[in-house]
Structures are given as structure tokens and as C-alpha cells.
N, C-alpha and C positions, 0 to 999 in steps of 0.2 A: 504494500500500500504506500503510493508513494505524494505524502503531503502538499509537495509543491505542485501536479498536476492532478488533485482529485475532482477543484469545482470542474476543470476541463473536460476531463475524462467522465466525469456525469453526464454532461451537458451531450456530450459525444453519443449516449446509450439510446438504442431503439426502447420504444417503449414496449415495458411486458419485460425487458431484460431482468435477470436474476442478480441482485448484489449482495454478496458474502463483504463484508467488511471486520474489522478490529473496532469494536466502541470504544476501547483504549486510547487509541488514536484521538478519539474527542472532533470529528471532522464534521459536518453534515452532511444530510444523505436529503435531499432538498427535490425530490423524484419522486411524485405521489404514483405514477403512470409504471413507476417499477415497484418488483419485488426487494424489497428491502431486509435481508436477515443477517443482524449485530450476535458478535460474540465478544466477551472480553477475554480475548487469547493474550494480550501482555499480560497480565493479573492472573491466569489461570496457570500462563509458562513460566512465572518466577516461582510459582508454588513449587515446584518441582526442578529448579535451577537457578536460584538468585542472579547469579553471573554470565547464567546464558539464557534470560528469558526472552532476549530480543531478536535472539538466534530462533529462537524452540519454536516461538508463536506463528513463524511461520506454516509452522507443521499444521496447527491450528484448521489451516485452512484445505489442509489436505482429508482429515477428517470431516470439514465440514461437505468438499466434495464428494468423498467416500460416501456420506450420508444420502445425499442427494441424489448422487447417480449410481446408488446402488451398487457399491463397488463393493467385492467381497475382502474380507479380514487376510486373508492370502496373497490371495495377489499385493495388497500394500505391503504386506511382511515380506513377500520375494521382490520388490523394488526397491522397498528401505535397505535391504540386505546387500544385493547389489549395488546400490549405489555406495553404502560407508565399508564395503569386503572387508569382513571380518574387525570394524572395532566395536568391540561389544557394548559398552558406555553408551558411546551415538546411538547402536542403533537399538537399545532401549529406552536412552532418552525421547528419543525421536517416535518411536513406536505409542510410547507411553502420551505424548501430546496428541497425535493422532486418534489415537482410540477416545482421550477425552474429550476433543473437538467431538468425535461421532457422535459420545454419550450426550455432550450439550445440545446437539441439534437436533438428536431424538426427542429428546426434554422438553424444550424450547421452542421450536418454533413449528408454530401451527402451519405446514405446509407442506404438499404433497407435491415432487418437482414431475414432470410430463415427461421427462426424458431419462435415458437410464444408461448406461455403457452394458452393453451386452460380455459378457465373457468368450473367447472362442480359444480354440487353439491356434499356434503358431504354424504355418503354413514353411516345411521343412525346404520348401523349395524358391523359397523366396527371402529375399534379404534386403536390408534398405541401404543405398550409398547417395552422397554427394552426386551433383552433378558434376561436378568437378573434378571429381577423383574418374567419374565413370570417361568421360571426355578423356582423362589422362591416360586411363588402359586403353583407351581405343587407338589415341594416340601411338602408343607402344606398341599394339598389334597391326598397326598401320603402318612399322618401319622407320619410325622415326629416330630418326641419326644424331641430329643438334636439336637440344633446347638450351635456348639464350632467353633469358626475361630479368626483368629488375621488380622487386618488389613493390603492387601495388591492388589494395584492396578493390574487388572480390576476386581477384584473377589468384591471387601469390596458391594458394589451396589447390588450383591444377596444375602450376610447377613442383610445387611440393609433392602432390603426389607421384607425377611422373619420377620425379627424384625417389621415393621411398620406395618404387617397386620396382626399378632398374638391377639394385642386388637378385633378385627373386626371378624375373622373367629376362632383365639382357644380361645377363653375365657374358662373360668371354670363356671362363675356368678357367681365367687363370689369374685370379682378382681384381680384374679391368671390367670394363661394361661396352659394351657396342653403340653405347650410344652416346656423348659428348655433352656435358651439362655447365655454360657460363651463366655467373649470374654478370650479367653485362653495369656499365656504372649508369647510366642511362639506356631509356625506350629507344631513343634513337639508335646506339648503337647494339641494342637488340636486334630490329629490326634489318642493320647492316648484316648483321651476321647470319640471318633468316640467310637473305640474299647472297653471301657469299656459300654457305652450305647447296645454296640450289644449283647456282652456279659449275659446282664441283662436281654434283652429279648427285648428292647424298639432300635427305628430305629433313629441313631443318624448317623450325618453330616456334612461336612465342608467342605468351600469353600477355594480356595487359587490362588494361578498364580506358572508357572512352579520353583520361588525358594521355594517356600514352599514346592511342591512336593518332592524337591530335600533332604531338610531336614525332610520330614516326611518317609523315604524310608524304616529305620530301622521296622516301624508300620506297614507299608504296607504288609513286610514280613512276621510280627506276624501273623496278619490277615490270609493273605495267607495260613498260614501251620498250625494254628490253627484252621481255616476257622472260624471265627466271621466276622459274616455281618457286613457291613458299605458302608457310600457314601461318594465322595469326589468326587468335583467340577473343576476343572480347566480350569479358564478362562483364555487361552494363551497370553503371552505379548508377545515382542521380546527378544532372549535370543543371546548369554548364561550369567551368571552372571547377574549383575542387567541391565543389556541389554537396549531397548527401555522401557520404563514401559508404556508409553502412545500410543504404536503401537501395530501395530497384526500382527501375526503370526502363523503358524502352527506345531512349531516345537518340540512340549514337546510330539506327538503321541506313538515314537518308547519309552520315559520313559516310559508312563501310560502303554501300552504294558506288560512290563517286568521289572516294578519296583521293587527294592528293589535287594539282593544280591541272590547267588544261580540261580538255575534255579525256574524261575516265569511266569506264563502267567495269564493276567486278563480280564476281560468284561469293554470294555470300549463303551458308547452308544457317537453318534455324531450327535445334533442336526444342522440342516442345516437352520432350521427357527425358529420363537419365537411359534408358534406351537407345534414344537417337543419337542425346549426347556421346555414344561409345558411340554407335555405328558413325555416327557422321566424324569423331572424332580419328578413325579410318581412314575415311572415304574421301575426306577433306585432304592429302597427299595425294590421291589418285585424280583427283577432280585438276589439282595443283598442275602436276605433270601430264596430265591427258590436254589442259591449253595452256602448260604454258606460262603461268599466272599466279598474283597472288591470291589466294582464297582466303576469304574469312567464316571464321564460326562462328556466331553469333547467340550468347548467351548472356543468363542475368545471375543478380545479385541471389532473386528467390529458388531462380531452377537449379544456380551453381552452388549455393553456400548452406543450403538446407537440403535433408534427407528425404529421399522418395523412396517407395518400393519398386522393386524388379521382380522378377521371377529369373532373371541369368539373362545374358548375351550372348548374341547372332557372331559368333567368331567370325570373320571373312575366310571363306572358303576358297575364294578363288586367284588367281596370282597376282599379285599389285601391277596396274596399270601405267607401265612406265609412260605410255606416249611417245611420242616419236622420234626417237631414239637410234641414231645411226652408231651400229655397234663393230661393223666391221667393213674392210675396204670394197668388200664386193655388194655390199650395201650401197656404200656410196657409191660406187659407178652405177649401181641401177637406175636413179635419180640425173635425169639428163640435165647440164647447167644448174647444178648444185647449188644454191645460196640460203646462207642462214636464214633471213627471212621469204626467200622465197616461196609463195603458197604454192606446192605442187600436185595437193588435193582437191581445192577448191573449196577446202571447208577453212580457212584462215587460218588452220595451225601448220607450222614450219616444220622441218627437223632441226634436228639439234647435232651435236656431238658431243663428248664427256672427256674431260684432262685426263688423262692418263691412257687413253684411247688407243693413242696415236693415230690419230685421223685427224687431221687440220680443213677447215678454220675453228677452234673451241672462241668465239666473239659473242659477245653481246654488247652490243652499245645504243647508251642514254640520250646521244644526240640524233639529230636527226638523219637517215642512214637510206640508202637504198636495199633493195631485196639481196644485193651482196653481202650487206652490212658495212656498205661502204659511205663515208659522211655526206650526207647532203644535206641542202637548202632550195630544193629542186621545189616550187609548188605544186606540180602535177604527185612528186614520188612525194610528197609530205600528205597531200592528199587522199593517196593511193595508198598508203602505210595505216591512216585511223580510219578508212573504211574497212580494209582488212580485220582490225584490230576489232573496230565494233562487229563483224562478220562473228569474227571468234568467240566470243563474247555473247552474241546472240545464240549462236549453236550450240550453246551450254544448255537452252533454256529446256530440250523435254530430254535431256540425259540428266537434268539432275534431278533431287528428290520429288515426285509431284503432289502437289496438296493431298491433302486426306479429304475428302469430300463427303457430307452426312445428307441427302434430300429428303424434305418430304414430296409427299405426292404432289398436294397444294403448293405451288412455290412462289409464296406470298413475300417473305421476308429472307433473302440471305443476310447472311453475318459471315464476316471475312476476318479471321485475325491469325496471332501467329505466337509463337511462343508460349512461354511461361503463362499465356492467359487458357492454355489448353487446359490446368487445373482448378479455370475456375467456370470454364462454359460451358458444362451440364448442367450447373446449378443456375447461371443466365438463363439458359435455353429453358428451363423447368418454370420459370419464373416468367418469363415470355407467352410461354405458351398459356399458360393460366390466364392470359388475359384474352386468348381466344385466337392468338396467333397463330398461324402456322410458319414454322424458323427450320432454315435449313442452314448448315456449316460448311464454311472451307477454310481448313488451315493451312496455311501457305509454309513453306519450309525450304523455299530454296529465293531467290534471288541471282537471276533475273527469273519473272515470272515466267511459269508452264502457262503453256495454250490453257489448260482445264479452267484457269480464274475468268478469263473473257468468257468462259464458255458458261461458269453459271453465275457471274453476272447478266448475261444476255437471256438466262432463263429464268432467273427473279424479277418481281415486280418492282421490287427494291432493294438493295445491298448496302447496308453498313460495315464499314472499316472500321473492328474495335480496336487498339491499340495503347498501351500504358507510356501515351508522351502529351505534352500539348498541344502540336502544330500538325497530329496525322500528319506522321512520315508515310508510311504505306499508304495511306490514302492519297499522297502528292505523287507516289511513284505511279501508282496504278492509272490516277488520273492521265500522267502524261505519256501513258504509254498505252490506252485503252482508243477505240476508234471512236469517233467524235459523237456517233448517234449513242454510244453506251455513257456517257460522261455525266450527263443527268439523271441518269437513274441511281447513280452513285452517290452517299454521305457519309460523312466523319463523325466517329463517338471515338474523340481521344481526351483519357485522362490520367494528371499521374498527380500523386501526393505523394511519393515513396515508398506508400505501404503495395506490398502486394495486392491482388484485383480482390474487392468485395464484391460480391454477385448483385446486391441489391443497387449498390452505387451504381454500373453499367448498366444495370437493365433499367433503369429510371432513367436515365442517360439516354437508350437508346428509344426509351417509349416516347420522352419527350421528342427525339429528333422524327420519328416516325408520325407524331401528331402535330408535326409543323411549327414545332420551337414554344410548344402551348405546356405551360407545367401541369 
């Protein structure tokens, strides 16, 4: 109970909300519209601890939970137990306030609570991780060679992990790792280092949160126009500037987008669960080196730093996609008038060659170059270079992940969103429909968009863009890349406060935007 924010935190409660408070405390509870039930837990936890009563009474409230929700006397004894392993004192102190919270609540307050935690068993086949960590083995079983990053919240937790499981899964046997770990002194020169590992031939990576992005921008662009592969993570915080660092949000999309200076467009994958987080944590080198490019992954503070359940992960089966890869001399003679950028598919990606090869030319260069790689300032080849470039770039859009699509029959209302809001849009959608709605979903997961978004926007009556920022990013992308008769049928519900998505918040949000701006 934290004094300096409780008139707040009141004033915050749906009505009907349940408040377990400390009368100790001495605060008001000034909410006729809520359930109001006081206990004196400081006074009741000094009885039993003079010196640690302001410790104990927290417990207080665990009993008074237990009461309410039905919680059995077990189950609390196997979590108290587990959490203080083995010191006997706590965890009968601790036991002994809980049991007496229960007894007061039983006593005391006339009220019978509507809800109850069901008991079950644990499901042997399932376990909860970070997104974070889950991104980090995917990472690892995706081949990754360099990781370079500098510490910065929520990101540090996917280098770390990668670090703690490198002994376990890359050993060499012979106390070395296969896989190279700088912590760089800056983003910037993470990012170089991304770029020089691609360059070499080996799949390097780094994570960061939207300031890093911001100062690795200049690399992005090398990348880009040089096209050396690379991964680059970002686990969104609240921005702009150093912003919330311990909140989420979803507002760095429209950067990764279009990073860097000039005209730029990149593969950005958007995992929605710690699922995808592995898989796309994979795929995201393969996507890398199949054009070319720097790929981002795209994650947040709630999907990346807090735990989800899994049931296991989709190992990749199949052999990593190096891309196009000139590996030997009779390769290369195949390839008539050979040049590094040269398109000789017609699909805008080049080949390459790898240093140690021995195959020349190993080039990539940042200025502006002909299909040799040779420097120009030519306008027709400068023009003829960022068509290419966007070609490539375009071609990504139905090999990469495609939205997950839910319709109804009636398709009255799409909702478009993407990410981290995927844990909270059953409970939207449930909330919608009650009002006599019919809602259908598409969550989007890759950038640039799949054919499938036009395709059920053009079969909804109307489509809103949810999104956890304030200026709908995705609704600005979609917009400018949708054909001119779909554009109106199209509206933005974007909100962010920092807290991850409440269901009630958006779906009032989206009822409002649906009823013409009318509260």
C-alpha cells in the first residue's frame, strides 16, 4: 500500500472493484461505488514480530486473498516454502500472518467474493520463459556467430541470455564457444560490428531499445545500400528521448520501417508471443542473408521482460538459408559479366562472395557504385540502384511471416494490430462483440506488409488499426501503401500510457471511433 499514490490509485478503480486495504495505514477509502474491506495487519503483525511487523503485514494480504479467492491452505504452504527454501523462522512467520489474515476475513467481513482461482495441475509439458530469453535461443539455433550490444533496458535480458546459454548449447570442447560475445562501448559501435561480422561471411547481432536505434541509424544505412546482412533486436520502451525505460510501448515501428537517412525501407518480423519470439529469433538471419539486408525484430518491454507460457519450440528443421552465395570458381563462371551488385535474377538480390573464399571481388561499398561496384555519380545508375533496392525489399513481402487472420462470416468490423497487443485481443474482441458487433482479426507480423492485409481490409466494412503509440504508426504505413479506393475505409485507435493494453480502455476507444468520434 503505497501512501503517496492511494487518493490516485482510487480514483483510477472501475466501479464494483474489490479493495483489500491496511486500516493501519489510516488513508481513506472515499469509493462508495467499490467494495471496501479494512484489516488492521500492522497491529495484528507486531503481535507476532515487534521488529518485523512492517515486513509481516504484508502477508496480511495474502491471507486476505486466500480468503476470497478461495485459495487452499496448501498450495500457500508450497509457495511460502518455495519462495524462503528452507529458512524455517520466515517461513513460519510468514505462514502464521497469512493464516491470520484468513481467520480475520472469515470473521469480519460480510462478503461473499464472485470469483475464485480454480486449482489444477501443472501441465508437464509446458513451461513459462521471457520473451527474451526465448528470442535469445532462437537466436543460437539460428547460427549466430557475433553478438555485440551495450547495455540498455529492456533489451540487456536477450544478450544476457544468449550469453548464459553459449557454455550449454555453442561450446567448441575445448572451453571456447562458436560464437563471439562484445559488449561494444557504445550502440553505434555495436551496430558496426553487426556489419562487419556480415560482411565476413558469419551472422552477427545486436540487441538494443528505441535510443540505441536512434544512434545506430548512420549503420543501418550502410547496410542498407551496401546490403550486408545483419540482425538487430529492439525491445521497445517508452519514448521519445530516454522516455519510460521500465514501460512498453509500441512506438519505434515507423523508425525500424525507414531507418536511417535517404530513402530506406527494411524487413522488420513482429513477434506476438515467446513462440514466434524463438522462431522469428531464427529466421530473422535467414530473412538477413536470403536479401541481403538488415532485418529487425521487433519486440517490447511486456512481450520481452515478463513471462509467458509455451508448450516447447519449433526447432528449425531445415538448413539455414544462406542466399546467394558464390562459393566456388565454377560458380562464378556460371554467372555471365559477374558484378556484385548486379541483378542476374530479376528478383533485386545480387550474389555475393565470402573473404577467405578466394574468389574476388569480396566489395561492398556505401557510396554510390555501379552494378560492378564500381563509384559513381551517374543519375540514371543512382536511379537504377534504389529501384533495385526497393524491388528487393518489396519481394520480401509474401516470403515473410503472413498475418494470422480470424473472420467472421458477417464482416462488419476488422481490427488490425500486431504485437504484444495479441494478449490482450480476445478479451477486446469478447467485449466488442457484446455490443452486437461482428469483429474479425488480422495480426500482422512481418513488415513490409503481405498481400492478405489489403485483402481483408477490402472485405470489411471497416478496419481499425489498434496499436500501443500515439500517432498510429501502422496505420501511417498501411495508409501509404494501400490503393487509394481502400484508404477510407480505414481508422486509427492508437494508445499508449506505458502500461501494457487494458481491454476495456481499447475497446471504448475503438467503439467511440466506430460511432463517429460520439463518447
Amino acid at each position: 500500500m503505497n501512501k503517496d499514490t492511494w487518493i490516485n490509485d482510487l480514483e483510477k478503480l472501475e466501479p464494483g472493484t474489490i479493495v483489500v486495504f491496511n486500516e493501519d495505514a489510516r488513508m481513506p477509502v472515499d469509493r462508495e461505488d467499490c467494495v471496501a474491506l479494512g484489516m488492521p495487519m500492522t497491529k495484528m503483525a507486531r503481535k507476532i514480530n515487534p521488529k518485523l511487523g512492517r515486513l509481516i503485514s504484508n502477508m496480511y494480504y495474502v491471507g486476505a486473498l486466500a480468503h476470497l479467492l478461495k485459495i487452499e491452505d496448501d498450495s500457500i504452504k508450497k509457495a511460502v516454502e518455495a519462495q524462503f527454501k528452507g529458512k524455517e523462522k520466515a517461513i513460519e512467520l510468514n505462514l502464521r500472518a497469512i493464516s491470520e489474515g484468513r481467520s480475520y476475513a472469515e470473521e469480519n467481513w460480510d462478503f461473499e467474493c464472485e470469483f475464485y482461482a480454480e486449482s489444477r495441475e501443472k501441465d508437464p509439458n509446458s513451461f513459462l520463459i521471457e520473451g527474451n530469453e526465448a528470442t535469445a535461443l532462437g537466436a543460437i539455433y539460428g547460427g549466430i556467430n557475433m553478438l555485440s550490444w551495450y547495455p540498455i533496458t529492456p533489451s540487456s535480458s536477450l544478450a544476457e541470455s544468449v550469453i548464459g546459454w553459449l557454455p550449454e548449447l555453442r561450446s567448441d570442447g575445448e572451453g571456447g564457444s562458436t560464437c563471439a560475445v562484445i559488449q561494444a562501448e557504445d550502440e553505434l559501435s555495436a551496430a558496426g560490428m553487426v556489419i562487419g561480422a556480415g560482411w565476413a561471411g558469419g551472422r552477427g547481432m545486436t540487441c538494443t531499445s528505441g535510443p540505441g536505434i536512434s544512434l545506430m541509424s548512420e549503420f543501418i544505412g550502410l547496410s542498407y545500400f551496401s546490403e550486408v546482412p545483419g540482425v538487430i533486436w529492439d525491445v521497445n520502451r517508452v519514448g521519445p528521448s530516454t522516455g519510460l525505460p521500465t514501460r512498453t510501448q509500441q512506438g519505434d515501428l515507423t523508425m525500424l520501417y525507414e531507418a536511417s537517412h535517404g530513402d530506406t525501407q527494411h524487413i522488420v518480423l513482429i513477434p506476438g508471443s515467446v513462440d514466434e519470439c524463438f522462431e522469428f529469433g531464427w529466421r530473422a538471419f535467414d530473412y538477413a542473408e536470403r536479401f541481403q539486408t538488415m532485418v529487425f525484430g521487433f519486440s517490447d518491454l511486456d512481450l520481452g521482460m515478463n513471462r509467458w507460457e509455451t508448450s516447447g519450440f519449433e526447432y528449425p528443421e531445415s538448413p539455414m538459408d544462406r542466399g546467394k552465395v558464390i562459393r566456388t570458381q565454377e560458380e562464378m563462371d556460371s554467372i555471365p559479366n559477374y558484378g556484385r551488385y548486379r541483378d542476374v535474377d530479376g528478383d533485386g538480390i545480387p550474389y555475393r562472395t565470402l573473404p577467405g573464399s578466394g574468389l574476388d571481388p569480396i566489395l561492398y561499398r556505401g557510396t554510390g557504385h555501379d552494378e560492378d561496384g564500381v563509384y559513381s555519380e551517374d543519375p540514371q545508375v543512382y536511379h537504377d540502384t534504389m529501384a533495385r533496392l526497393r524491388m528487393k525489399i518489396d519481394g520480401a513481402r509474401e516470403k515473410l511471416p503472413e498475418p494470422i487472420i480470424r473472420e467472421e462470416e458477417e464482416k462488419q468490423v476488422g481490427v488490425i494490430f500486431y504485437g504484444s497487443m495479441e494478449n490482450t485481443i480476445v478479451e477486446i474482441d469478447d467485449m466488442l462483440e457484446q455490443t452486437g458487433l461482428s469483429v474479425s482479426t488480422c495480426r500482422v507480423r512481418a513488415l513490409p506488409l503481405h498481400s492478405g492485409v489489403e485483402d481483408f481490409i477490402r472485405a470489411h466494412e471497416k478496419t481499425i488499426v489498434l496499436e500501443i503509440n500515439r500517432d498510429g504508426q501502422l496505420y501511417g504505413i498501411i495508409r501509404k501503401e494501400l490503393p487509394d479506393d481502400l484508404v477510407t475505409k480505414v481508422s486509427s485507435v492508437a494508445y499508449s500510457d506505458g502500461m501494457p493494453p487494458r481491454a476495456r480502455v481499447y475497446a471504448d476507444k475503438i467503439l467511440e471511433e466506430i460511432s463517429g468520434g460520439e463518447s
